[in-house]
N, C-alpha and C positions, 0 to 999 in steps of 0.2 A: 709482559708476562700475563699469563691466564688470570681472570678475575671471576669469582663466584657470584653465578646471580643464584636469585633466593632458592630456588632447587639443591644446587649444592649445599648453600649455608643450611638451612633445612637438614638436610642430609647426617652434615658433622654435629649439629645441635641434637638431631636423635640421639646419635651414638653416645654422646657426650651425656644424657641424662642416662639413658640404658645403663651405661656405665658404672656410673653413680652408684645405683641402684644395685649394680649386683656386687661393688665395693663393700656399698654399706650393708648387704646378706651374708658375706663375707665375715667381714669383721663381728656380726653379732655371732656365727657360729651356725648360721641357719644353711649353709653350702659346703662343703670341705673342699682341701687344695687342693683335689683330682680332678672335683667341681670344676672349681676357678679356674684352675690352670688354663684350658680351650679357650675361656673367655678374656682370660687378660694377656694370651697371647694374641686376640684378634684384635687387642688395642695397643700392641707395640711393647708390651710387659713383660721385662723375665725375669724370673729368682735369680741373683747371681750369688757369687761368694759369701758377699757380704751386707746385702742391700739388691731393694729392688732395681730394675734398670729399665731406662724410658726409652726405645728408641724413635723418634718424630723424623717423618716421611718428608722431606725435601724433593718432592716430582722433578723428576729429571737436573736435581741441582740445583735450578733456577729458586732465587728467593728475592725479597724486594729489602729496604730500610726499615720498613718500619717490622717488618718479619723478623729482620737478624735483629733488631733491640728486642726482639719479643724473646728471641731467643738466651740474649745478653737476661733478660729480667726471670727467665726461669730458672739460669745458672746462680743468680744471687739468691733467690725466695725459694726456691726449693731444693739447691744443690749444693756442694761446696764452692762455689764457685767460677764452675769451669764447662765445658762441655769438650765433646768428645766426637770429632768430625771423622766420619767410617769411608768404608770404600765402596759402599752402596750410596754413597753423596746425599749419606743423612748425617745427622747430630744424633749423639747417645747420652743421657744423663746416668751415671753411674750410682748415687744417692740418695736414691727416692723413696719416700714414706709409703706405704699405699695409702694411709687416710688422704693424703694430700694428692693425691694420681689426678682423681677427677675434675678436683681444681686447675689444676696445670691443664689438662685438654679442655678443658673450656675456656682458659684465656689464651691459646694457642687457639680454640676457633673464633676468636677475638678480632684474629690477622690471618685468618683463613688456612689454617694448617690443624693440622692432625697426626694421628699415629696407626693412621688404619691401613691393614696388610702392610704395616712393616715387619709383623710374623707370620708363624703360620703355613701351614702347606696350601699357599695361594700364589697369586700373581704379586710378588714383592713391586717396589718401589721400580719403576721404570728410569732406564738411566743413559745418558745420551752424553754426547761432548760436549765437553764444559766452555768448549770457544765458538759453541753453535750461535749463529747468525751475526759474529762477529769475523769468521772465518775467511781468508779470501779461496781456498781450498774446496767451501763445502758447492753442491751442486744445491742445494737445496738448506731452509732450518731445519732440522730436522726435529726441532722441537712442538711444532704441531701435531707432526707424528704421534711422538713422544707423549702428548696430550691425550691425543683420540685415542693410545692405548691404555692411557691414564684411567680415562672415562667407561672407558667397553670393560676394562677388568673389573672394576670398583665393586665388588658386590655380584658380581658375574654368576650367578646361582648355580652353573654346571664347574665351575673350576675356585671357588670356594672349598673345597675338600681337596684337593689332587693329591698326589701319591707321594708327591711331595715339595718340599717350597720350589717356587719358579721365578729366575730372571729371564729381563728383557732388556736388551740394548738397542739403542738407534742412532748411528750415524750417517754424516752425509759424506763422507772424503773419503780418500784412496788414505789418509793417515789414518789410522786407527788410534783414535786418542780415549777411547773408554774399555780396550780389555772385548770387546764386541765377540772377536768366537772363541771365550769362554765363559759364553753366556751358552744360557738352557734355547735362546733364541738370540740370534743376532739378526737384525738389522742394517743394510747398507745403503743408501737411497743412492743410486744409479738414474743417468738419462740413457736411453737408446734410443737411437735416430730421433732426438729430441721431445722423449715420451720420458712423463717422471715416472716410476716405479722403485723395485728395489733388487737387491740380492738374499737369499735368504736362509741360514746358517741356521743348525737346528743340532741339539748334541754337546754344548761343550761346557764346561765345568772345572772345577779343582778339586777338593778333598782329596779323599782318598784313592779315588780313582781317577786323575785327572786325565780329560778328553779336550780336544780343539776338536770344535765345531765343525762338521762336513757341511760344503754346501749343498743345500737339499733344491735348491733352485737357482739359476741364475738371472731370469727375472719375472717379476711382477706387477702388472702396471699396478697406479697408485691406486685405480679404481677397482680394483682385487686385493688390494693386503690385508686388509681386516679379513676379508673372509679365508683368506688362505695362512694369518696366524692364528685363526679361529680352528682351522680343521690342523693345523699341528696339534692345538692343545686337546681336540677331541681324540686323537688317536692315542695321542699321550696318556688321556687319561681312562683313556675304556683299555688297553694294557699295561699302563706301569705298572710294577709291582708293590703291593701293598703288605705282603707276606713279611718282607723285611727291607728296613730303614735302609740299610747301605747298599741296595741295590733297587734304589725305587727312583732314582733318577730317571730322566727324560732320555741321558747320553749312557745308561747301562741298558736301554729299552731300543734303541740305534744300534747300540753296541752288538747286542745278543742277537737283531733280527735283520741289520745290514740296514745299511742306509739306503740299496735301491727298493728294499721290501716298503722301507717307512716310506719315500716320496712314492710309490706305487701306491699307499696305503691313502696320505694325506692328499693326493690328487683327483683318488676316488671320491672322499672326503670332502674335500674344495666343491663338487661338482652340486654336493648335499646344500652345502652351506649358504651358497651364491644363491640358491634359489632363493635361502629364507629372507634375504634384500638387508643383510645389515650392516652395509657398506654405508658410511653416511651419505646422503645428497651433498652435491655441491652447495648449497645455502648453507648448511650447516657447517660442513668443513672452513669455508669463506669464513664464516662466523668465528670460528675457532683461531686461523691463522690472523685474522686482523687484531689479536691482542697481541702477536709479534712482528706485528708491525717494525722497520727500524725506527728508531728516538729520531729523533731533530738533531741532527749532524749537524755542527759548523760547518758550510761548505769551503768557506775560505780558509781557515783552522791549516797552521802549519805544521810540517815535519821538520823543521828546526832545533838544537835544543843547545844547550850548554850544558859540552860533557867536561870539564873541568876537575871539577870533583873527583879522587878517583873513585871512590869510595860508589861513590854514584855511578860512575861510568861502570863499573862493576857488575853493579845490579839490575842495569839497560839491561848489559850483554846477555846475562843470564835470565832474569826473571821476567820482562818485558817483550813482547811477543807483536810483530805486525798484523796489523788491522785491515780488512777491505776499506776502512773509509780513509783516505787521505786525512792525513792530519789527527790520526788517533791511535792508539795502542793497545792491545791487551795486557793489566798487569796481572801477573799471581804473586800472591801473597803466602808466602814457604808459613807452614805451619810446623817446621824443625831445625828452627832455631838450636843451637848447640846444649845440651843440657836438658833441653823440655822433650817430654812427653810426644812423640809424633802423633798431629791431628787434634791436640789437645790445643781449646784458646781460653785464655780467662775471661770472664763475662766484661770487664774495661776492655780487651782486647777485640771481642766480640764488637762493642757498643766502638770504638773504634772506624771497625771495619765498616759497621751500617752506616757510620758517620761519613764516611768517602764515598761507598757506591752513593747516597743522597746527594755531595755535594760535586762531587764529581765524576760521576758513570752512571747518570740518570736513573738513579736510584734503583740498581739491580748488582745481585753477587752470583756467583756459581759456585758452587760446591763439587769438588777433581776428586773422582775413586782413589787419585793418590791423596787422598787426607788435606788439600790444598785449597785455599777459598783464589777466587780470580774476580777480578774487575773487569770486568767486560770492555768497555767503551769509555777509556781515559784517552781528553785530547792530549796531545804528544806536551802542553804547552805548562800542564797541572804535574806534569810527572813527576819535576821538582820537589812540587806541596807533599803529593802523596808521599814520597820517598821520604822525606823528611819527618811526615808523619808517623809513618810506617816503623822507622828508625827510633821515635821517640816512645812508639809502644812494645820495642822486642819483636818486631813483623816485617822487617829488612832484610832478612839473610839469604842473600845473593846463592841459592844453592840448588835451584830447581832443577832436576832431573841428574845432579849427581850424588855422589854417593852417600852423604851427611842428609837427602831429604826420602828418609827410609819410611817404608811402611811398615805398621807393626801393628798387628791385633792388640787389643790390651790384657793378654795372655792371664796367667797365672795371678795376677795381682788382682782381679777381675771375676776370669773368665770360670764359671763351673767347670766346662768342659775341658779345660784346657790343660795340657801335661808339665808347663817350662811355663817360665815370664819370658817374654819378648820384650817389656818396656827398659829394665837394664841394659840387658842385651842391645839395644840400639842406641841407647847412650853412652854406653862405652865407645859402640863403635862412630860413632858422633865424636865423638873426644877425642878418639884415637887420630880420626881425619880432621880435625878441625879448621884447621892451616886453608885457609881458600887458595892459594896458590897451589897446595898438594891436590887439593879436589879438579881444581878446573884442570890441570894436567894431567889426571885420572880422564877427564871427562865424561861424556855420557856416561854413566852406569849408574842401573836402576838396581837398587836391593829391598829385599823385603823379608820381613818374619813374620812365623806364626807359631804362636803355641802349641796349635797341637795340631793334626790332621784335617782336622775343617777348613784350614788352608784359607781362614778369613782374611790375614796378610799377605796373599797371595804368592806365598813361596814358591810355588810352581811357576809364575809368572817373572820372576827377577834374573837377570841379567845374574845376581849373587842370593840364592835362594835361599833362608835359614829355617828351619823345621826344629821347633822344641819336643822333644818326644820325652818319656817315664823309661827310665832303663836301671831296673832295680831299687828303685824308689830314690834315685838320683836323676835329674834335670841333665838333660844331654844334647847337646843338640847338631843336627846331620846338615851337611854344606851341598848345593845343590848350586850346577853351574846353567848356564845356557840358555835360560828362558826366556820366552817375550808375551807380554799382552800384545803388542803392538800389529802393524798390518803384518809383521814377518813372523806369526804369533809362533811358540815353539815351548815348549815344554822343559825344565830344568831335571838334569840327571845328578844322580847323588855322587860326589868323588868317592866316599866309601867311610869307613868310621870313624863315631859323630866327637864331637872335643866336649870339653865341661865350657861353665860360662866365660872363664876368662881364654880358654884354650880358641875357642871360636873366635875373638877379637884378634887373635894371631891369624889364626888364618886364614880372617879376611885379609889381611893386609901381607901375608903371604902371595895368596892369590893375586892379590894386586902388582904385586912383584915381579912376579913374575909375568905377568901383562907387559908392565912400562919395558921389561927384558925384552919383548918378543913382537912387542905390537909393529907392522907400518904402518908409513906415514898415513895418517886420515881415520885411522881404523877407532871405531870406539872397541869396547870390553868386549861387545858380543863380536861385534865381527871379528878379533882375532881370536877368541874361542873357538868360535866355526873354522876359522882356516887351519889350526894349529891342533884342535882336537883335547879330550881331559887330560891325555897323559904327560904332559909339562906342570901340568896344576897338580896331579896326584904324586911326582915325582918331588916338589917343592910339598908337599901335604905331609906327607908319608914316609918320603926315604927310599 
């Protein structure tokens, strides 16, 4: 993974005294909170409900051991205990002091992390797949990429203001495993005729107005991306709208002027940009990739194991993922456990986890926009230990990618903005499914909730999409069928009017019903949606 030399550290030691500084202006009363507000959103800081909230920037997922204990030691000294893993493939700490803010970012620049543009109408947290360069799928890591746009955004003096916050996604497979075009930019690194470059998806989004991403190109060599996601964001931002919040996106700015107006626009654009040379040299790029280097692979390391166990055998099938190296595995680590919090780990849990990637997946973790930490590079022959470990800390539950490992904003319990709680809400329905034998005969189906229209749980994006809305000063919440992050990406439609909090735990498992009624052989959830259409579901909903 990326290591900071003194430039960078440099860099986050500014910010981190700046900080400080305008904390403790703050607190004497010499700034007010219209003041502050710009500035402790540029450090990852927001007023919530109840308490301030920390969110720290996990570049593209990727984090090391001694990083997650960092992160294990700011759940215990500065929080309750726990942290709160998002779908930007950061951590959020939910109860933070301000006097204590600035302490916490400095010993978080301790281990080379930060919170900088985790808010803000900027270039957010760059975010890629979480099984990049363990993949045998990907054409490329695509975590160098992922890097150099790490680095080009950082302080970027033309798109520090935009019109409004900005993701980026970057993968390298025909599978879409990070949600890619329902990003403000997506990302796909392609070869043609044995040339790296990419595909390039420009538009897409959730909220309120959810867009899938048109592609604005279909390729790029590798020696033109920078400047040609440079002249996306120039175009973006010399017209988005700034008049109003809810239509200052990148995909209402496509939307309104046609997707061939915007690549007519950004090609002009590209022609400006290439001149000014800020494509990096090969030396540099070299430079960058050689910290992802692959680890020291056992070459001899077998695929053998003892499935005995069934318990074990269980959690292969489901949470255990093949490797390009012979003799190794990917594990994830379900962080929805039956009962708990989705995305939530407690700081043992935490300290755990950094205990495994160290002693066994050379010491690196990734952080999955589904709320999920992953081990990278476990040999097949440790999977035992981990499992076992795993089991002894409540981080076993064989449930990844069906219905009990839901995504949920941390809604109303939380969230200012938010209309409904989402965190009941998915531990009902966690309960409701608990039975792993009901789940894995369900099989694939991804569900998610969100409290309110910012669509943080990406309700738009679920296979079983839940939207908390305010309908009369009663929590309501509307069922949304059909969607996919995935490479088949699609958008979820509402069946029609919304249930209370327990009404909704019906009718998932309605919905469900009527699925196991109607599905063929092979089909997951979505594909017999798609074949079979809403009106068996609205029929079973409604009456």
């Amino acid at each position: 993974m990326y290591q900071y030399d003194k430039y960078d550290q440099s860099i986050v030691d500014a910010r981190v005294e700046e900080f400080r500084d305008q904390v403790k202006r703050r607190l004497a009363g010499e700034i007010t909170e219209d003041q502050f507000k710009p500035l402790r959103l540029m450090n990852g800081l927001y007023l919530q409900l109840h308490a301030y909230m920390l969110r720290v920037a996990v570049p593209y997922g990727t984090l090391s051991g001694p990083q997650m204990h960092m992160l294990a030691h700011i759940a215990r000294k500065y929080d309750r205990g726990y942290g709160h893993f998002t779908t930007r493939q950061n951590i959020q700490y939910n109860w933070i002091k301000l006097d204590e803010c600035p302490d916490i970012l400095a010993e978080l620049a301790t281990v080379e992390m930060h919170a900088i543009q985790t808010s803000g109408n900027c270039i957010r947290n760059i975010s890629s797949d979480q099984y990049a360069g363990a993949a045998a799928d990907e054409v490329a890591d695509p975590r160098p990429w992922a890097e150099l746009l790490r680095q080009w955004s950082t302080f970027h003096p033309e798109f520090t203001y935009l019109p409004r916050k900005f993701k980026i996604a970057v993968i390298a497979a025909d599978e879409d495993r990070a949600a890619m075009r329902l990003h403000d930019i997506g990302i796909q690194l392609v070869k043609k005729d044995g040339v790296l470059g990419g595909r390039i998806f420009v538009g897409g989004g959730m909220g309120r107005t959810p867009m899938i991403a048109p592609e604005i190109k279909n390729f790029v060599t590798a020696d033109d991306l920078l400047s040609y996601v440079e002249a996306c964001l120039r175009v973006y931002n010399r017209y988005g709208r700034r008049d109003n919040i809810y239509k200052a996106r990148i995909k209402i700015l496509i939307h309104e002027i046609g997707a061939d107006e915007y690549r007519r626009q950004v090609e002009e654009e590209f022609v400006a940009v290439k001149a000014l040379g800020i494509d990096p040299p090969q030396a540099e790029f070299d430079r960058i990739t050689a910290f992802f280097a692959p680890p020291a692979f056992d070459a001899g390391a077998s695929d053998a194991i003892d499935r005995t166990d069934p318990d074990f055998a269980v959690w292969l099938d489901q949470n255990v993922k093949p490797h390009k190296q012979p003799g190794y595995a990917i594990v994830n680590i379900s962080l929805k456990k039956t009962g708990d919090i989705p995305g939530d780990a407690s700081a043992d849990q935490i300290d755990v986890m950094a205990d495994l990637a160290t002693k066994y997946s050379f010491d690196e973790l990734r952080v999955t926009h589904a709320q999920n930490i992953v081990l990278p590079h476990v040999a097949v022959r440790d999977l035992p230990e981990v499992w076992r470990t795993l089991d002894a800390a409540g981080l076993a539950a064989a449930n990844l990618d069906l219905i009990t490992d839901i995504i949920a904003c941390p809604g109303l319990d939380y969230c200012s903005l938010a209309n409904a709680r989402s965190i009941p809400v998915a531990q009902k329905i966690a309960s409701r499914f608990a039975d792993q034998g009901r789940q894995r005969d369900l099989g694939e189906l991804k569900l998610k909730i969100s409290g309110c229209i910012n669509a943080c749980g990406h309700h738009h994006a679920g296979h079983i999409g839940i939207l908390g809305v305010d309908k009369k000063g009663t929590e309501n919440y509307q069922l949304l069928l059909g969607g996919s992050g995935a490479e088949d990406a699609s958008l979820g439609k509402i069946t029609g009017p919304g249930f209370d909090e327990d009404g909704i735990v019906d009718a998932v498992e309605k919905v469900t019903n009527v699925y196991l009624g109607v599905r063929a052989d092979g089909e997951r959830f979505l594909d017999t949606y798609r074949r079979v259409g809403m009106e068996p579901f609205k029929e079973a909903l409604y009456g």
